[in-house]
C-alpha positions, 0 to 999 in steps of 0.5 A: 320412215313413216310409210308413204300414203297413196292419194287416190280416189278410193282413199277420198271421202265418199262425198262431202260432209252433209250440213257442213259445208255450202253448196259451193264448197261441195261443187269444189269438193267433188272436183279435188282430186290429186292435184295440189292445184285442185287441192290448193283451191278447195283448201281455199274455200274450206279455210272460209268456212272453217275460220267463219265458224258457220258450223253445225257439225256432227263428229263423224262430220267433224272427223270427215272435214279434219280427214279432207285437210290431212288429204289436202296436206299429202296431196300438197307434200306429194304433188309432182315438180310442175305443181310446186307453186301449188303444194307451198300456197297449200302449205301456206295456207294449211300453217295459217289456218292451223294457227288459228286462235282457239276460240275459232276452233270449234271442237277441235275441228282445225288440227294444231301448229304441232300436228303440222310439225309432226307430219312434216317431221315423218316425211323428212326422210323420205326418198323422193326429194319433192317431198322431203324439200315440201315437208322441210319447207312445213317444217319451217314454216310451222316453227317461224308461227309458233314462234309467233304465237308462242308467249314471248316468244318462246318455243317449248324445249321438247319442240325446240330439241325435236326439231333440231334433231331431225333437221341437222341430218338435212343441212347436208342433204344430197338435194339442194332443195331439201338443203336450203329448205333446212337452212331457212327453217334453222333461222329459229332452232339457233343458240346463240348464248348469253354471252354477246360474242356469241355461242362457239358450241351451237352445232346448228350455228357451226354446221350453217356457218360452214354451209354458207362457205363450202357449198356448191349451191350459190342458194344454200350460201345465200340461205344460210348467209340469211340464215346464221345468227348474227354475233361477234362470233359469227360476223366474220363469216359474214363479212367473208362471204361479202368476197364470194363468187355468186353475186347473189351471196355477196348480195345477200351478206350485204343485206345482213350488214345493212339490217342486222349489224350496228355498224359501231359494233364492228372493227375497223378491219371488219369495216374496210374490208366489208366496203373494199370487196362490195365496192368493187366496179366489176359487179353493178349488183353488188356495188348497189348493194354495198352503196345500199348498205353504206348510204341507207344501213351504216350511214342513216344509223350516224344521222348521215354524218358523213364525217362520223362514218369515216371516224370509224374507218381507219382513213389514214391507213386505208385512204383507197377504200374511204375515197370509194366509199366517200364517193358512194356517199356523194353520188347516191342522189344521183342513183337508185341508191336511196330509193328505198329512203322515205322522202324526208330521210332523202332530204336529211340525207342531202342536207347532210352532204351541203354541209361547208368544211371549214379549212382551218379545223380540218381533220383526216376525215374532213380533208379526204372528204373536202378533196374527194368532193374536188375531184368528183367536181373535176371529174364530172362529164356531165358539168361543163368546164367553164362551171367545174372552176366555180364549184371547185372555188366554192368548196376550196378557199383561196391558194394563200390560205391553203399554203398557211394550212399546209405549212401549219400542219407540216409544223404539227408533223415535225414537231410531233417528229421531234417528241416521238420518245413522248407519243409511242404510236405517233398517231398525231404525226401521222394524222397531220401528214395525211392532211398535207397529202390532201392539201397537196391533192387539192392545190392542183385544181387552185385558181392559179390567177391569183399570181402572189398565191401562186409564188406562194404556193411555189416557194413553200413546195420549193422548200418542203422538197429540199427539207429533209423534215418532209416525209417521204409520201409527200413528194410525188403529190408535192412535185405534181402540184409543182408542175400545175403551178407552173405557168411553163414546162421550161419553168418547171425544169428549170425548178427541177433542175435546181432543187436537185442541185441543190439537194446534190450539193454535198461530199459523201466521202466527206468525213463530217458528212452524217451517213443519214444526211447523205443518204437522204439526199440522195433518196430524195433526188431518186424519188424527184427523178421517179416522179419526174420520169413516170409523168414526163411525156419527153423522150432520152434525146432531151438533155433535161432527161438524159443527165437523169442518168448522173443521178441514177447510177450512183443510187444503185451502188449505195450502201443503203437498201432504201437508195438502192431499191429506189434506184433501181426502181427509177433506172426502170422508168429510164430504160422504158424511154428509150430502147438504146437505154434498155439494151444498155442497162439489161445487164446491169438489171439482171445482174441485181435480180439474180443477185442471192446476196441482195436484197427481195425487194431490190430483186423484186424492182429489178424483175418488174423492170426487166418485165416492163422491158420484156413487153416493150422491146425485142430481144430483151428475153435473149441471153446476156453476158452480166456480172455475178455480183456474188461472185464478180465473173461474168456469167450468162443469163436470161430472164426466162431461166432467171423466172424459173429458177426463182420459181424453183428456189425462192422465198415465196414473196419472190415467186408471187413476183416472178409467177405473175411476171411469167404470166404476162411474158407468156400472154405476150408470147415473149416466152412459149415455154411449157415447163412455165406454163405448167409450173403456173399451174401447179401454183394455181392449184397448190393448196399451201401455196395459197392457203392464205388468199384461198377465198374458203380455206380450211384447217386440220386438227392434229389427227390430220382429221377435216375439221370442216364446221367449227373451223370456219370462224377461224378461218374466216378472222384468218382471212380478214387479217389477210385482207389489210393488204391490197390486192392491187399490191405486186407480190400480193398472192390474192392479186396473182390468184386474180391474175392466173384465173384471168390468165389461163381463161384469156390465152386460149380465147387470143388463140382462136378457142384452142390453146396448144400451148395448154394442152403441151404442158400437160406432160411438164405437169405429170412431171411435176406433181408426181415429183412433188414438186413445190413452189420455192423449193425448200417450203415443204421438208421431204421428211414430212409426209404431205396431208392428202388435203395440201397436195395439188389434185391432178385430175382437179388440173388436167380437166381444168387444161383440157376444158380451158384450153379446150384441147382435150384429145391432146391432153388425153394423148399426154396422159396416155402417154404418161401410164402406158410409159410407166410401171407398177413399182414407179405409178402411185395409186393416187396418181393412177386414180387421178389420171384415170379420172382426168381422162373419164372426163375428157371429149375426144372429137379428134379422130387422130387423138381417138385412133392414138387412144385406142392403140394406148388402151391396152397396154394401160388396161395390163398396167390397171391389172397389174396395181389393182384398180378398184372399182371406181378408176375401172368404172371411169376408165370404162367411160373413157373408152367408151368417149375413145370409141364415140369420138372416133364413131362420131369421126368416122360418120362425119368423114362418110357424110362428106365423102357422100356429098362430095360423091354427090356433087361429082355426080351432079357437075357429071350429070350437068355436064352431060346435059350441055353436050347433049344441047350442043349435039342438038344444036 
């Protein structure tokens, strides 16, 4: 390491170089001294001169002036903090002037890009981190400008290699200023290869790769988010990070989407979930930037077709997403969205989005757009009622030809049915049922004036909901346009009632009946009755809802798993209208969830119906005799041992379920039971458990070794593919992550800032980590040994129970309790570290907690002798006592100021009290 130079004043020139320089500059160069401010504007001035070749010089002048921008450049690398500014204006200019061209560089007088380079690389392992973050900065700085001036733009490889050797070591820097300024000054020094997937095998591009997913500065994400190269390599790390928890990083993998990647160079995945984690309501920067993105970035490169764009999403699949990112599309006039267009861009924009749809060409992408532009009409406050109809009748043309449109495009799907051993993927069926679901969305918002349209429209959803040709997610929007079309609800009821019998009309046992035939007829019926019971606004004692029940029932003693699972679904719905019906069918659901023999999802539909039941009625969580459908006895169950034991045993779809099931019993405080709360977190912090929906996982070679940077880009396409499905999904494990970080925050803030309850069910989790205990049981074989990075970190838990619960002397006392309990033989040494650790952090401000503390110390200090700490648990065991005897100091000292007041104002209603008696005696 090059020796640190002292700028002092005996190191300055004597005085300034005489005939070089002008009387000003002389004035300015008897007041620089160390300061980079002075020194900022005394390279200001000299930059003048030199680069104005007004120079006579002799060497030894020469020699003077290039001594004085060495000075300046120190000065600027070893000013304080507070001149921070100063020192990067200096290092601004010092870059610029040194890159002048050759011609202006009279003998020499200006030093090169490469003496910059070498100085900046000898202070870069420094220990003062202002001058390593400076000297990385210079570093940066000088390599972007030869960059620059280089011939076509190449840096020599000796330079090249230099660099990179010297800057590798500060990517992982313990100073985050030194970090991100090693991550800016990599933009440059990266290989991407000649092959346009990209170069797997660049150390550098690897090493920022990582950076940008495990760093725990949201600037060095953010930095070197900017800073990775950007290929197919590459681009899936990119694309993750738009789900970062830092809105600046979100932001900033946004921007790199918008400007650096061609939007017809990526894949559908990648696309879909780039816009489903930008285009996210809870964040307003971030949604700017992803509509920046999609409006200014994606959109402009497609010529504003709004169509073409939404070719290159997968619609069918992925329709949530598209409509978010078709109304982005159509609300940004409206917004900042597009302030960064030029006015003609704007206006090819809004012309783009005026386009007409003709009705008799639509195509997937064509139908979502016409019926999202519908619903925004609909949908918009700021349009009065009586106008909303006449757009909406502009854009959809008159209900006969939507009824001719639906029913062409049904046909296409039916008779693609029919030729599917021709067409393997399906795809045409598919398209053409997606546009009938669009159709339908649309027909609700029909001008119903029309009365031969209207019975049109009725006859055509009549015959669709009773044949068997019409698939399954065309129900619901076909029984919801159903009830818009109907000029009463009796109308409606009387429509209902009579599909249902008519789709009822048939003999299951009838030997000439299909098995198929009879099962869709019943599944249909449950789907029109599921429909029916989740919009109706009617109550049980409604004849039209009660004989839903008829039709219920047998469903759920089907043999097919499809009926049965829609049963149970639909006997939910049923239950929640009344609490009589809930009690009645509490058994019976139960029963199915407990039911081994059954399948996961029926289980799963029963769970969550006895969930919605749980939260709206009383008494629902009480034991309850129902039948064993294995072993048909009669056996006792509730839904808070069912929940743990699904927790316990089960596959880890059900324990998704069940987790997120008990976390709602709990917030409701139907269920106050430790051992679940302490099982939720377990879960929350089990790394296998979450492996898959972890927004930074990791992997392990063979050896067991971290492979930390060259795994990233595989972990991140993991990732990717874990993200087709939707978070918003029950049994997702992202959408329960979702749910637990909510949750653990939320029931302290409902108890008033304390959480007993967390600090209870600190005991249950001691319990169940040093037990090795795992989310559905049998996931993890007792033979194999854990990897140190799959098991749950205690202390990581405990401090999260004590700071979220804010009950930290509670949890203190719990772990205490736990040591001194235990012995050498039956305490592991990672449990005995983690303990410790988890209570070097924990703040005692209760004087019962430090008093029951300190009467603990001394038998965990005999056990701490006894294992053999090492130095790390006595240093923070030592903090520990040390926060047992302030809390209880602390303690002590506030109980003697309110004795002292209370002392205080005793003395003064005496004193008072004197005085009356002594102005009654006068008196």
């Amino acid at each position: 390491m090059a020796p640190r130079r002292k700028t002092t004043a005996e190191n300055l020139p004597p005085s300034p170089p005489l005939n070089a320089i002008d009387s000003f500059i002389k004035t300015q160069f008897d007041e620089f001294q160390r300061t980079a401010s002075k020194a900022k504007h005394f390279a200001i001035n000299l930059a003048k001169e030199l680069t104005g070749g007004r120079f006579d010089c002799e060497d030894n002048e020469l020699a003077s002036i290039r001594e004085s921008l060495e000075l300046i450049l120190d000065i600027a690398l070893s000013a304080p903090k507070s001149e921070d500014q100063s020192s990067k204006s200096v290092v601004a200019l010092m870059v610029a002037l040194c890159s002048q061209p050759a011609a202006t560089n009279v003998n020499g007088l200006i030093p090169d890009l490469d003496f910059l380079l070498y100085r900046g690389i000898l202070r870069l392992e420094c220990k003062d981190d202002n001058i390593r973050s400076r000297s990385m900065t210079l570093v940066g700085s000088v390599m972007e400008r030869m960059g620059e001036v280089a011939d076509d733009g190449v840096i020599e490889d000796e330079t090249f290699n230099l660099v990179r050797e010297a800057l590798l070591p500060r990517l992982s820097d313990k100073s985050i200023a030194v970090r991100n300024a090693a991550i800016k000054g990599s933009a440059l020094l990266q290989d991407p290869g000649d092959s346009p997937s990209g170069n797997s095998e660049d150390a550098l591009t690897n090493q920022l790769m990582y950076l940008s997913t495990h760093d725990s500065s949201p600037v060095c994400r953010s930095s070197a988010v900017n800073s990775i190269v950007v290929t197919r390599y590459t681009l899936p790390t990119i694309i993750c990070r738009v789900r970062d928890t830092s809105s600046t990083v979100r932001i900033a993998a946004l921007n790199v989407l918008k400007d650096q990647v061609d939007v017809r160079l990526m894949t559908d995945l990648e696309r879909v979930v780039a816009l489903r984690s930008g285009l996210t309501p809870r964040c307003e920067s971030t949604y700017l930037a992803a509509s920046k993105m999609l409006c200014c970035g994606w959109l402009k490169s497609l010529g504003y077709s709004v169509l073409n764009l939404l070719k290159l999403l997968d619609v069918a699949n992925s329709e949530s997403v598209c409509e978010l990112a078709t109304k982005a599309i159509l609300s940004a006039p409206h917004n900042s969205t597009l302030k960064d267009l030029s006015n003609n861009e704007r206006a090819a924009y809004n012309a783009a989005l005026e386009n007409s749809i003709p009705l008799g060409l639509l195509t997937i992408q064509s139908s979502l757009l016409l019926r999202v532009k519908i619903d925004k009409i609909k949908a918009d406050v700021r349009i009065p009622d009586n106008h909303k109809q006449e757009l909406v009748d502009e854009l959809m043309p008159d209900t006969p030809v939507i009824c001719s449109s639906i029913q062409k495009h049904l046909n296409n799907f039916i008779q693609n049915t029919l030729n599917d051993s021709n067409d393997e993927d399906g795809a045409d069926g598919d398209d053409d049922s997606f546009v009938c679901l669009q159709l339908l969305k649309m027909a609700r918002h029909a001008d119903w004036s029309d009365e031969s349209g209207r019975r049109q429209l009725l006859e055509l959803l009549h015959s669709m909901l009773c044949s068997s040709n019409t698939p399954d997610e065309l129900v619901e929007p076909c029984i919801r346009a159903m009830a818009s079309a109907h000029k009463s609800e009796s109308e409606y009821v009387e429509c209902i009632n009579e599909i249902i019998t008519i789709l009822g009309d048939y003999d299951a046992e009838d030997e000439n009946m299909d098995a198929s035939e009879a099962a869709f007829r019943q599944l249909r019926i449950v789907s029109i009755v599921g429909v029916v019971l989740e919009y109706t606004t009617r109550s049980l004692s409604d004849d039209f809802i009660a004989q839903f029940s008829d039709q219920i029932l047998p469903a759920i003693i089907s043999q097919d798993g499809m009926v049965r699972e829609a049963g149970v679904c639909c006997l939910g719905k049923y239950s929640l209208l009344g609490q009589n019906a809930a009690m009645e069918y509490r058994p019976l659901l139960l029963g199915i969830a407990a039911n081994k023999k059954e399948g996961k999802e029926i289980r799963a539909q029963a769970l969550l119906a006895m969930s919605d039941l749980a939260m709206l009625w009383d008494g629902m969580t009480d034991e309850v005799d129902c039948m064993d459908l294995m072993t048909e006895e009669m056996i006792r169950v509730s839904l808070p041992s069912l929940l743990l034991d699904i927790l316990d045993n089960e596959s880890p779809g059900l324990v998704v379920v069940a987790a997120e099931i008990c976390s709602k019993l709990i917030m409701m405080g139907r269920v106050q039971d430790t051992e679940t709360l302490a099982k939720l977190l377990v879960i929350y912090f089990d790394p296998l458990f979450n492996a898959f929906s972890s927004s930074a996982p990791a992997e392990e070679d063979e050896d067991g070794g971290c492979i930390t940077a060259m795994s990233v880009a595989n972990a991140c396409k993991k990732q990717l593919s874990s993200d087709t499905e939707d978070a918003t999904i029950v049994g997702s494990p992202i959408r329960l992550q979702q749910i637990l970080s909510l949750f653990f925050n939320t029931i302290s803030a409902v108890t008033g800032g304390k959480s007993p309850i967390m600090g209870h069910a600190t005991k249950d989790v001691l319990r169940l980590v040093t037990e090795g205990w795992k989310a559905g049981g049998g996931r993890q074989s007792s033979k194999k040994k854990l990897k140190a990075a799959d098991k749950v970190a205690l202390d990581k838990v405990l401090t999260f129970m004590g700071n979220v619960g804010n009950v930290h002397g509670c949890v203190a006392v719990e772990i205490a309790t736990f040591l001194e309990d235990s012995t050498e033989h039956s305490l592991e040494s990672n449990t005995l570290r983690d303990c410790v650790n988890a209570l070097s952090k924990m703040q005692i401000d209760n004087k019962a907690d430090a008093v029951d503390l300190r009467e603990m110390v001394l038998g965990i200090e005999d056990l701490l002798d006894v294992c053999g700490a090492n130095k790390t648990v006595m240093k923070n065991w030592a903090k520990f006592v040390d926060n047992v005897d302030e809390g209880r100091k602390l303690k002590d000292d506030e109980n003697r100021r309110q004795e002292q007041g209370k002392s205080f104002e005793a003395e003064e209603d005496a004193k008072a009290e004197r005085e009356v008696l002594g102005e009654v005696q006068v008196a």
